[in-house]
N, CA, C and O of each residue as an XYZ file, in Angstrom:
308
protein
N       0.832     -1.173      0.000
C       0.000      0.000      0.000
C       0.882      1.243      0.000
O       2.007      1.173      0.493
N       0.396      2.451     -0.562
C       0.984      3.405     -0.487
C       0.802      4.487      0.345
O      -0.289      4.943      0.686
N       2.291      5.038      0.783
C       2.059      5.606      2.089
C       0.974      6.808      2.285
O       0.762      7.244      1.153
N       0.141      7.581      3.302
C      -0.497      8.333      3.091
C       0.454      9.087      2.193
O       0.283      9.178      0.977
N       1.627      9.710      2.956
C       2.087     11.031      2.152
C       2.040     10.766      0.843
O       1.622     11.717      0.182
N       2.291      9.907      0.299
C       2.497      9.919     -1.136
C       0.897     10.060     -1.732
O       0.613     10.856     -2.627
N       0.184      9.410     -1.267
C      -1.260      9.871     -1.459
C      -1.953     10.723     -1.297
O      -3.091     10.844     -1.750
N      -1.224     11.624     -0.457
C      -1.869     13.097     -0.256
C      -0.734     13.889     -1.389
O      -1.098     14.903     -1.983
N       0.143     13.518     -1.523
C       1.121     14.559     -2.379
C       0.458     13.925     -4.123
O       1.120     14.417     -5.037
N      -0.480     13.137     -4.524
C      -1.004     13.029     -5.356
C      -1.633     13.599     -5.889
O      -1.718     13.948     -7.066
N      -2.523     13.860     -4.421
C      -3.852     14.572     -4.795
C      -3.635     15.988     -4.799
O      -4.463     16.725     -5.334
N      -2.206     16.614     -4.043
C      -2.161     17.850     -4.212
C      -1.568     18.101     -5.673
O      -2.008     19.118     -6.208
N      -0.885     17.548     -6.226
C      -0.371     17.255     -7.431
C      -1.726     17.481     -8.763
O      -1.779     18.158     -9.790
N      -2.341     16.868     -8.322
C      -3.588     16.948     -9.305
C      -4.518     18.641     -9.170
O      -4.774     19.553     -9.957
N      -4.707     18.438     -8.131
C      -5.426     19.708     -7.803
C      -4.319     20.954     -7.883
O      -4.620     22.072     -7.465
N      -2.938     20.645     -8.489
C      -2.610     21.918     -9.172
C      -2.251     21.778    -10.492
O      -2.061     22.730    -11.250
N      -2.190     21.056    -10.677
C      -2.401     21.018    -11.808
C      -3.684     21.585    -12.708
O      -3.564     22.259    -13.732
N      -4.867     21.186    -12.134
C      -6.029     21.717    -12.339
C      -6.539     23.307    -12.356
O      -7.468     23.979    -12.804
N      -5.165     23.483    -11.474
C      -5.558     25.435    -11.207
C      -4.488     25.910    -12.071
O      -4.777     26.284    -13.207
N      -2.916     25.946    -11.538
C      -1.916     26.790    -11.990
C      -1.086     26.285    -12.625
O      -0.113     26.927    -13.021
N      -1.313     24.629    -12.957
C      -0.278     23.731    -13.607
C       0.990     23.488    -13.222
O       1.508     24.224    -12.382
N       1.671     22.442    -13.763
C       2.737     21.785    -12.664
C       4.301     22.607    -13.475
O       4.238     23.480    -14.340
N       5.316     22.145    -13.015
C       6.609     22.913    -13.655
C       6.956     21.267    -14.042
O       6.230     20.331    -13.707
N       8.192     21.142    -14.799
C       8.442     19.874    -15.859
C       9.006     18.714    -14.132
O       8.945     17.484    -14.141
N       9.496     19.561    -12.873
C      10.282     18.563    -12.301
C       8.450     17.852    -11.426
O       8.140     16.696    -11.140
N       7.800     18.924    -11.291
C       5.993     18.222    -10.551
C       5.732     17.510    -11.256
O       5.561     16.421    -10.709
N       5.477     17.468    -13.006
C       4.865     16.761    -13.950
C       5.852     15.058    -13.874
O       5.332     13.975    -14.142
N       7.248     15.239    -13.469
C       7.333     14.249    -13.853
C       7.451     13.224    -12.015
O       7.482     12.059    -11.620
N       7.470     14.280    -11.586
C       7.029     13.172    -10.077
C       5.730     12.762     -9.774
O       5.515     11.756     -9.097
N       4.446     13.797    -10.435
C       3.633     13.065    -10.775
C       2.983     11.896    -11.793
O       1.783     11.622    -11.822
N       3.931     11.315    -12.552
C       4.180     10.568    -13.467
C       4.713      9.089    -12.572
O       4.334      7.920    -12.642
N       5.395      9.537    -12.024
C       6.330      8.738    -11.281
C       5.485      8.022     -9.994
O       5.680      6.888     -9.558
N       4.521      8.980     -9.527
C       3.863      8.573     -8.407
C       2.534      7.996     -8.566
O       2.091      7.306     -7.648
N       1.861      8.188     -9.591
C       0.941      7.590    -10.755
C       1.232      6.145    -11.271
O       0.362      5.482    -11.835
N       2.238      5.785    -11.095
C       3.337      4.785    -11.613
C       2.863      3.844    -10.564
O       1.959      3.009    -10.529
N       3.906      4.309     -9.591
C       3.926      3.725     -8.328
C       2.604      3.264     -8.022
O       2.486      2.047     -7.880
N       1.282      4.196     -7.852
C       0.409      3.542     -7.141
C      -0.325      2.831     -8.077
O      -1.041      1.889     -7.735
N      -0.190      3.262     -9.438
C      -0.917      2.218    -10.214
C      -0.653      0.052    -10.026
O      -1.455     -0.878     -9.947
N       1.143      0.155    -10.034
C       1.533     -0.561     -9.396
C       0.874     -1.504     -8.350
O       0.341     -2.600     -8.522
N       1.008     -0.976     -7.531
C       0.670     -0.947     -5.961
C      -1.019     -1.599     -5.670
O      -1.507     -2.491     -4.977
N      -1.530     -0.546     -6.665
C      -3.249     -1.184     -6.785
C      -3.361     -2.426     -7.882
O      -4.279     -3.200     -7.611
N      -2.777     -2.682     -8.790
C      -2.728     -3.773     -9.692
C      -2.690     -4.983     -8.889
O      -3.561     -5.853     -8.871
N      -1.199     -4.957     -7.979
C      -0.850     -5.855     -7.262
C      -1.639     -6.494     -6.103
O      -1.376     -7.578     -5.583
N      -2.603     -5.696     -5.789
C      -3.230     -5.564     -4.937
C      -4.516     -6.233     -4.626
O      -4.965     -6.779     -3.618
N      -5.130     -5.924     -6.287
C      -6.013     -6.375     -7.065
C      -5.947     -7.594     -7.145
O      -6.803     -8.353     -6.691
N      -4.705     -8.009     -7.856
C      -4.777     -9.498     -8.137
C      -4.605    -10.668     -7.679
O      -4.687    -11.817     -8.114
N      -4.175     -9.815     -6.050
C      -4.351    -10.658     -4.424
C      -5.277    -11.025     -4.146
O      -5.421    -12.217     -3.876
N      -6.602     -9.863     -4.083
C      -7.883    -10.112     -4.073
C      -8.805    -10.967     -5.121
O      -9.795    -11.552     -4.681
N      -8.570    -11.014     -6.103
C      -8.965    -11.889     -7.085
C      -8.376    -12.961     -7.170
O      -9.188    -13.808     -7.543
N      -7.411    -13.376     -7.027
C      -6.530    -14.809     -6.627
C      -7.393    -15.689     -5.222
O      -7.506    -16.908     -5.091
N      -7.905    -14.614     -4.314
C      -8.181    -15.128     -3.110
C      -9.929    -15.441     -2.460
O     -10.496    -15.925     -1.480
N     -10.306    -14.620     -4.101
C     -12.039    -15.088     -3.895
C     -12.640    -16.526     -4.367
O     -12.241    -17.384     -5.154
N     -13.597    -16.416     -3.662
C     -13.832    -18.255     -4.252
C     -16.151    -17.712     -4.682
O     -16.989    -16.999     -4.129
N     -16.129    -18.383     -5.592
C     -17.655    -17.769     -6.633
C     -18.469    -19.031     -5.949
O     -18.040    -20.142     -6.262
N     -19.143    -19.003     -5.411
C     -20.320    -19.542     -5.015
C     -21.366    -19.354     -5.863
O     -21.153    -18.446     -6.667
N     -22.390    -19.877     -5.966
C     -23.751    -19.954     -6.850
C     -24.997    -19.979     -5.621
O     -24.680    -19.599     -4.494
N     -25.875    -20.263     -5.786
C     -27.134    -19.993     -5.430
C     -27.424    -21.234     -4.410
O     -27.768    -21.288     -3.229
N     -27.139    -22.160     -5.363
C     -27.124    -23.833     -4.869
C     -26.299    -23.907     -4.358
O     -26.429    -24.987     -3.782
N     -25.209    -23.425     -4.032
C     -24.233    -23.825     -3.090
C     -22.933    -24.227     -4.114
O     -21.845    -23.919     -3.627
N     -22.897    -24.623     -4.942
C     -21.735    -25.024     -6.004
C     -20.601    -23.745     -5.874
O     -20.676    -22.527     -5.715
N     -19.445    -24.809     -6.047
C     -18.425    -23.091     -6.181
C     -18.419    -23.393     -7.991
O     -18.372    -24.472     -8.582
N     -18.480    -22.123     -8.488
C     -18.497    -21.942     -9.706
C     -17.251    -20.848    -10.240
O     -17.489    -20.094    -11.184
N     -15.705    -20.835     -9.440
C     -14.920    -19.868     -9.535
C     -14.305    -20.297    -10.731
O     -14.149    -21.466    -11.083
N     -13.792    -18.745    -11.644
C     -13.842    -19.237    -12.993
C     -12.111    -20.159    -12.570
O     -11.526    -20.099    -11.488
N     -11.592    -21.060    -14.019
C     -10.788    -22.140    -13.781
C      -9.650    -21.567    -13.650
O      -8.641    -21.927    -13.045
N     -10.009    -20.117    -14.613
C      -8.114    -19.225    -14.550
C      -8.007    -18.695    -13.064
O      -6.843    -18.399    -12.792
N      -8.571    -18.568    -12.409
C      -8.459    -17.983    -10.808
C      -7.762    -19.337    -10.202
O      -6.644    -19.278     -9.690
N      -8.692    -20.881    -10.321
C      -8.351    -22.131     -9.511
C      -6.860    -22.634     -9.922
O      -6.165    -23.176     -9.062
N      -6.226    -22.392    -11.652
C      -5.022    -22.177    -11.709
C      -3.834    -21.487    -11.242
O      -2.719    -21.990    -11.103
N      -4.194    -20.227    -11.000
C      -3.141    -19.290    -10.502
C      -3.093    -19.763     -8.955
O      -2.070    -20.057     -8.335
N      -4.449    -19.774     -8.454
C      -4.544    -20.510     -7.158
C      -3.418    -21.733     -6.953
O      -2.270    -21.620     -6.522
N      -3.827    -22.440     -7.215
C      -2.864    -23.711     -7.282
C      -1.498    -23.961     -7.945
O      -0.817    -24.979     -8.066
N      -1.289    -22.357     -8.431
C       0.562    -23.063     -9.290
C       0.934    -21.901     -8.021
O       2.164    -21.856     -8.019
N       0.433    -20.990     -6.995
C       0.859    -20.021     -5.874
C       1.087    -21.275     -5.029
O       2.241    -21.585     -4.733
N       0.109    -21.968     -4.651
C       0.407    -23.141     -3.611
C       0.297    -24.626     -4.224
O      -0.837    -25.052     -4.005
N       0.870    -25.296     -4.725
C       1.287    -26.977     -5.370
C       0.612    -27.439     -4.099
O       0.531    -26.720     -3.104
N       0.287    -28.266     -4.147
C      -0.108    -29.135     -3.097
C       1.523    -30.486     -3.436
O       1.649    -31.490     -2.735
C-alpha cells in the first residue's frame, strides 16, 4: 500500500495542476507517483482476485478455472 504522504502529495499534485499547472520537475514526479500507485493497486487487485472463491445460489463453487489455476501453481499441493 501506499504511504499516506504519497497519497496526499497526489492529490495535491492533481489539484494543481487543475488550477496553476505543474513545472516539468511536478509533472514528472507526478508521473512517477501515478506509476507507483498504479503498481501498488494492480498488485493488490490481483491478491484479491486470486483469493475469492464464486459460489452460486445452490451452493456449487463456480470460480472461474483461470483464478483455480493461478490458485494452485501459488500453492502446489
Amino acid at each position: 500500500m501506499l504511504s499516506p504522504e504519497k497519497l496526499a502529495r497526489i492529490n495535491e499534485l492533481a489539484k494543481k495542476k487543475k488550477t496553476v499547472g505543474l513545472t516539468l520537475e511536478e509533472a514528472k514526479e507526478q508521473t512517477s507517483l501515478r506509476k507507483e500507485y498504479l503498481e501498488t493497486f494492480r498488485s493488490n487487485m490481483k491478491k484479491t482476485i486470486e483469493n475469492v472463491t464464486v459460489i452460486d445460489p445452490e451452493g456449487n463453487d463456480i470460480t472461474p478455472d483461470k483464478v483455480k489455476r493461478l490458485r494452485s501453481n501459488k500453492f502446489p499441493n
